[in-house]
C-alpha positions as CSV (number, residue, x, y, z in Angstrom):
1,X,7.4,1.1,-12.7
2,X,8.2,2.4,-9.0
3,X,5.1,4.2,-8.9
4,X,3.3,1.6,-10.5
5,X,4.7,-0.8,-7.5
6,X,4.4,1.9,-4.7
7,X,0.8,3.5,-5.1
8,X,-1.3,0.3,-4.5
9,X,1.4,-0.6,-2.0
10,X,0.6,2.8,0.2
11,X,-3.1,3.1,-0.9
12,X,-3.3,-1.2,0.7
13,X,-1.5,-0.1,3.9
14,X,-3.6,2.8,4.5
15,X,-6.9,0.7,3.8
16,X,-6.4,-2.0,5.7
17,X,-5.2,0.0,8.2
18,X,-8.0,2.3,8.8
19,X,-10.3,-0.3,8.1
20,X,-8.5,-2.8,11.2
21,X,-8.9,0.4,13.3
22,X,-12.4,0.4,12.9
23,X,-12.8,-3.6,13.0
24,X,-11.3,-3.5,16.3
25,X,-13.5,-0.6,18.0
26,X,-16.4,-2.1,16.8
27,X,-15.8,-5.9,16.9
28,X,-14.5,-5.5,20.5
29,X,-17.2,-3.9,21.3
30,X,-20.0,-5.8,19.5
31,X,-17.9,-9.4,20.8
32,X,-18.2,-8.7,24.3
33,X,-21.7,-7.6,24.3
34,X,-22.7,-11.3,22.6
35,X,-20.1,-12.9,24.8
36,X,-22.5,-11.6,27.9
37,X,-25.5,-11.6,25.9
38,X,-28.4,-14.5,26.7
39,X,-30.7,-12.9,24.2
40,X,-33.3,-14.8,22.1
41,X,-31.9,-14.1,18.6
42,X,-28.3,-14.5,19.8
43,X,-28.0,-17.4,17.2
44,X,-28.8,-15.3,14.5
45,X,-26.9,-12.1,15.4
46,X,-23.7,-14.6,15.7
47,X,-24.9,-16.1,12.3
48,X,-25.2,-12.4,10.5
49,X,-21.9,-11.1,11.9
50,X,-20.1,-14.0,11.1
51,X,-21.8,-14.5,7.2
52,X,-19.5,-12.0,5.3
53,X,-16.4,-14.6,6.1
54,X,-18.4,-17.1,3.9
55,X,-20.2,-15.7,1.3
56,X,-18.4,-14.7,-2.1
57,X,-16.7,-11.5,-2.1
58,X,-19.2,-10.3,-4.9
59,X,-22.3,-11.1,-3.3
60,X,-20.8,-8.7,-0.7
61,X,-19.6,-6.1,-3.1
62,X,-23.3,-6.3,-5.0
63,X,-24.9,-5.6,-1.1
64,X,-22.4,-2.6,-0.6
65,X,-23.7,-1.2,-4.0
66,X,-27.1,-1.6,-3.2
67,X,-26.4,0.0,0.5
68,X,-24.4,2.7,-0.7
69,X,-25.0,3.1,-4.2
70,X,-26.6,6.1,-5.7
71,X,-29.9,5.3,-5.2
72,X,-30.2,4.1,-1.6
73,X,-31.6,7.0,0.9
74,X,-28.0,6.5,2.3
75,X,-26.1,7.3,-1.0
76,X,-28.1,10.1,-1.3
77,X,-27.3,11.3,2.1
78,X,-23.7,10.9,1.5
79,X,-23.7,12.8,-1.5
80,X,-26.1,15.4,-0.5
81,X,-23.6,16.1,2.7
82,X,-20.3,15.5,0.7
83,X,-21.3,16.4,-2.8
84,X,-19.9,12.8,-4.4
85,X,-21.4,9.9,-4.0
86,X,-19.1,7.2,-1.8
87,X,-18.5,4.2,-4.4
88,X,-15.4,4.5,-6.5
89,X,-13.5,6.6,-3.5
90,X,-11.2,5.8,-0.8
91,X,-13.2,5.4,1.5
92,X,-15.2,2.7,-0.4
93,X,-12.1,0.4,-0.2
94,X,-12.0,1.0,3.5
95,X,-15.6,0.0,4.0
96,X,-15.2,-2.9,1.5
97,X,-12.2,-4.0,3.5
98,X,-14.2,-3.3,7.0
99,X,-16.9,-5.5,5.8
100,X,-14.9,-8.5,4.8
101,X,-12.3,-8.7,8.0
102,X,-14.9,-7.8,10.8
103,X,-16.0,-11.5,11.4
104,X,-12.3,-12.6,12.6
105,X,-12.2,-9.8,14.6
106,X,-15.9,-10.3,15.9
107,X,-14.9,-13.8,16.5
108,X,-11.5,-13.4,18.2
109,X,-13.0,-11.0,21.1
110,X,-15.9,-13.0,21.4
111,X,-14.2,-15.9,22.6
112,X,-11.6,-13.9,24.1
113,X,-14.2,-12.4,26.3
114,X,-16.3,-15.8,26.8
115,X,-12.7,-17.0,28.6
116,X,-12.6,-14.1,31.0
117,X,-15.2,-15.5,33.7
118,X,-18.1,-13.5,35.0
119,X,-16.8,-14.9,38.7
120,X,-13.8,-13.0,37.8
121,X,-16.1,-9.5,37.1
122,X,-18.0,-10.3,40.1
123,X,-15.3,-10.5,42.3
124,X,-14.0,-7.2,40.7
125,X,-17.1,-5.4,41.5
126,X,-17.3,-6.7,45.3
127,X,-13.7,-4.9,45.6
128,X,-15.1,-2.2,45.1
129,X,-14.4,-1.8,41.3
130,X,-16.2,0.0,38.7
131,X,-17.8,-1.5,34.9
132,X,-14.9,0.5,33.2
133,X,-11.9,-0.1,35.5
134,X,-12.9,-4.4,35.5
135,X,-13.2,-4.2,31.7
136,X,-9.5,-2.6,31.5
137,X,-8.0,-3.9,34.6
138,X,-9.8,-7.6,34.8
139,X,-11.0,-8.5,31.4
140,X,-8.7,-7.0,28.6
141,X,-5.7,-8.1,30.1
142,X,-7.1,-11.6,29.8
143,X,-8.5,-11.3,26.4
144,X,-5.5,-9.0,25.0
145,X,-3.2,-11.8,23.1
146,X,-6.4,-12.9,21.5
147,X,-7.6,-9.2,20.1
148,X,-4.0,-9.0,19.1
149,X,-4.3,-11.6,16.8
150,X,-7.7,-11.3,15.7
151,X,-6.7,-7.6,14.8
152,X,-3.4,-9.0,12.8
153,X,-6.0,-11.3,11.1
154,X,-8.1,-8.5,10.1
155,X,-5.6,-6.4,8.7
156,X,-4.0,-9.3,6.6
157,X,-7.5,-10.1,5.4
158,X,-8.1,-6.5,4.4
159,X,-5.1,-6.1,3.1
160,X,-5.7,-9.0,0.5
161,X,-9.4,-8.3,-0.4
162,X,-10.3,-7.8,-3.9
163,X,-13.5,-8.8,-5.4
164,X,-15.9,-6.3,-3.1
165,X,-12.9,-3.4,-3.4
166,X,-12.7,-4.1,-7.3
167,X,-16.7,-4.0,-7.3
168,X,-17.7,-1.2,-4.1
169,X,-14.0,0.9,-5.2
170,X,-13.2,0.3,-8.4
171,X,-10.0,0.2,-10.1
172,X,-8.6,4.1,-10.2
173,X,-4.9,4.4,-10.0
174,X,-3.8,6.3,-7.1
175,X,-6.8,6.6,-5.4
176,X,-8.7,3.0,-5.1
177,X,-6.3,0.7,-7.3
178,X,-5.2,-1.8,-3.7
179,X,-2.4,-4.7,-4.3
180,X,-4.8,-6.7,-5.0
181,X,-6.7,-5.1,-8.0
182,X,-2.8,-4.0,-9.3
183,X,-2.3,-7.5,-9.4
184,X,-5.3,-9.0,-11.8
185,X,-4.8,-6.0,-14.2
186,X,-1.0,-6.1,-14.5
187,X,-1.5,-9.8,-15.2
188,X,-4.3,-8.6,-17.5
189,X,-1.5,-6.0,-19.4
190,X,1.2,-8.5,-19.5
191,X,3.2,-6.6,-16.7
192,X,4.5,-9.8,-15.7
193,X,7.3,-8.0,-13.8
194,X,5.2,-5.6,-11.7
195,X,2.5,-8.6,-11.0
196,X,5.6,-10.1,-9.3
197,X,6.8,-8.0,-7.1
198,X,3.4,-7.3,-6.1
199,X,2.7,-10.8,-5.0
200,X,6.0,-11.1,-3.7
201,X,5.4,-8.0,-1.1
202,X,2.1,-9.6,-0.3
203,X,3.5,-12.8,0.4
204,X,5.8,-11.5,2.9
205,X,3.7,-9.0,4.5
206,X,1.1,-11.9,5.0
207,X,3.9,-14.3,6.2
208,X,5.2,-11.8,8.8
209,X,2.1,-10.8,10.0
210,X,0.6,-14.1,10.6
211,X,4.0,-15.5,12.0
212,X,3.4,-12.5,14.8
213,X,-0.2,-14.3,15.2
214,X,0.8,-17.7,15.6
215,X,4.0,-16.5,18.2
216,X,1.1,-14.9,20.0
217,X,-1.4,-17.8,20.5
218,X,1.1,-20.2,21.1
219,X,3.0,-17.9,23.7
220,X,-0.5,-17.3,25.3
221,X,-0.8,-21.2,25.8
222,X,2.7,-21.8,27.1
223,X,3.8,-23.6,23.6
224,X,6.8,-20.6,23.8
């Protein structure tokens, strides 16, 4: 039973974890190059980065299948350069997980960055300030509470994905079995006990973490 509880516990945490990591490089990045962007197609870059938040977790596990699966030219690559192909692994559940949680980090540093004023750049660079030192000394300052929680909001939605991980990952215990996919089969083996405390842990892991989020935005607006 312990290790029952504990695997998909640890294997969860490290997911979501690597997965927020990655979120947060990229969908900082990616935010505040729409936030400054005037291009064209803006409206539909938004739209695409922003789709995975509404479409069903298996239409998004089917897409990662297709994308990675054995018999894309980037399955092949992945297996020709690590000698297994990536669905069913690890790292599947990561970029599962990635997928799912990167449009509330996208849309957390985009407005973030929207609220940090080009004047205030501007005024940066006539002092004499470089690209680099305004973004860290001018703009993520102002933009930091709300990356905070949009990375908060990534793990906790990473942490609880199932239907792309069960689909992209499979179900392989100790190795892609998350909290989540623990959950629906020990419900499905009459484990009633184990699907307990699993739900349980999730419940208060999500409750903490998005208690942090809310003390965040409401500290950033003065509410604290």
């Amino acid at each position: 039973m312990a290790e029952a509880f504990w695997s998909p516990v640890r294997l969860s945490l490290q997911i979501a974890s690597l997965s927020t990591i990655l979120v947060v490089i990229i969908g900082v990045w990616i935010g505040f190059r729409m936030a400054r962007s005037n291009h064209r197609f803006k409206i539909v870059l938004d739209t695409l980065f922003l789709l995975p938040m509404v479409l069903p977790p298996t239409v998004i596990g089917f897409f990662l299948i297709k994308i990675f699966g054995k018999n894309s030219w980037i399955g092949v690559m992945v297996e020709g350069v690590f000698g297994h192909p990536i669905m069913f692994t690890w790292w599947a559940g990561v970029i599962a997980c990635f997928v799912v949680s990167f449009p509330l980090m996208y849309q957390s540093a985009k407005a973030a960055f929207e609220k940090a004023h080009v004047n205030l750049e501007e005024a940066a660079a006539d002092l004499g300030a470089t690209r680099i030192q305004t973004f860290f000394r001018v703009i993520l300052p102002i933009a930091r509470p709300f990356l905070i929680s949009g990375a908060i909001l990534a793990f906790v939605r990473g942490l609880g994905e199932f239907g792309a991980t069960l689909m992209f990952a499979g179900n392989i215990p100790g190795r892609t079995q998350t909290i989540p996919t623990a959950i629906y089969f020990a419900i499905d083996g009459g484990n009633t006990t184990l699907a307990w405390l699993l739900v349980l842990t999730t419940m208060l892991m999500s409750f903490s973490f998005l208690a942090i989020t809310q003390y965040l935005t409401k500290r950033k607006f003065g509410v604290v």
